[in-house]
C-alpha positions in Angstrom: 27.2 1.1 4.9 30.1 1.9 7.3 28.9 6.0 7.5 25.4 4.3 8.8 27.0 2.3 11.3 29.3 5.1 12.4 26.6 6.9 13.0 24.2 4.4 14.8 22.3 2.9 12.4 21.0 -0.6 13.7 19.1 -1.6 10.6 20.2 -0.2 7.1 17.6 -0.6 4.0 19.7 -0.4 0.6 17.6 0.0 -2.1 18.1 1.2 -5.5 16.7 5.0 -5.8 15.0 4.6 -9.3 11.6 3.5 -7.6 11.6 0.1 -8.7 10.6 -1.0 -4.5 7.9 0.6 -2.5 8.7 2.5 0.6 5.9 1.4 2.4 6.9 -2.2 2.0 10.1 -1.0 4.5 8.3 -1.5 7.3 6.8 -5.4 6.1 10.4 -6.4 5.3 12.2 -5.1 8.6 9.7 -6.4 10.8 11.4 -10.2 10.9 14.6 -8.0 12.2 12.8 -6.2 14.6 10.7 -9.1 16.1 14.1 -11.2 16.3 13.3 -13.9 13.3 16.4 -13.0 11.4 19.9 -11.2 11.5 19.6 -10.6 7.5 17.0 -10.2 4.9 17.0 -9.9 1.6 13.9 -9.3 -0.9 13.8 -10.1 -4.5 11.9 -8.1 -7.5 10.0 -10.5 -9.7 12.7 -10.7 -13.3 10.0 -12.1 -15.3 7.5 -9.9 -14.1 8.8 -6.4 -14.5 7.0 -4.9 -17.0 9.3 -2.2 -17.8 12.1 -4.8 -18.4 13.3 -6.1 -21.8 12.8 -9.8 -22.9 16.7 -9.7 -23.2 17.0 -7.4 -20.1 15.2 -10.3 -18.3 17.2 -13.9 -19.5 20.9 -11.7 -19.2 19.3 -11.1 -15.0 18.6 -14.7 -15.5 22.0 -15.7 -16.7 23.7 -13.3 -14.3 21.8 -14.6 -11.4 22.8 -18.1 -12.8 26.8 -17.2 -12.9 26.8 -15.7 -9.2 24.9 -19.0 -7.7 27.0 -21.3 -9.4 30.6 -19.2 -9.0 29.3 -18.4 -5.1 27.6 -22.3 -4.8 24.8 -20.6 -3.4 20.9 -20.7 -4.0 20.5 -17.2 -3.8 17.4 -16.8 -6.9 18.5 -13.3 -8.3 21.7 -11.2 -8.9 20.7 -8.3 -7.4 20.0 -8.4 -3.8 17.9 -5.9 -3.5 16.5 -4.4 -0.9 18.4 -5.6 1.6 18.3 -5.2 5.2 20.7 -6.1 7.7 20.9 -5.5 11.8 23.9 -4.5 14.0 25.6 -7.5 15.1 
């Protein structure tokens, strides 16, 4: 993230490169940046609906996701905050 903002960046899209997100969705999930609506945001891949995932792949993201609300006392739904987008402030 720092090499982006040394080098101008004003919104930085992290996503994993395995093709689990679509590109084309960048431009949906940037826009509430862009029009002003929010400083952060941060999508979230449907666990139970990823077909390529394991039945026990799926309750350990569960569980994980479960650990990191309660050791963070957050509501954050999943583990993996992914993709996430953030602005230059």
């Amino acid at each position: 993230m720092d090499g982006c903002l040394r080098c101008g960046a004003d919104i930085i899209v992290n996503t994993d490169a395995d093709n689990q997100y679509n590109a084309d969705d960048i431009e949906t999930i940037v826009r509430p940046i862009l029009n002003g609506e929010a400083d952060i945001v941060i999508g979230a891949r449907p666990i139970d609906d990823t077909e390529h995932f394991s039945f026990v792949k799926k309750k350990l993201q569960h569980f994980g996701s479960w650990v990191v609300r309660k050791a963070s006392d957050t509501d954050i739904p999943i583990l993996l905050l992914a993709p996430l987008k953030t602005n230059r402030k």
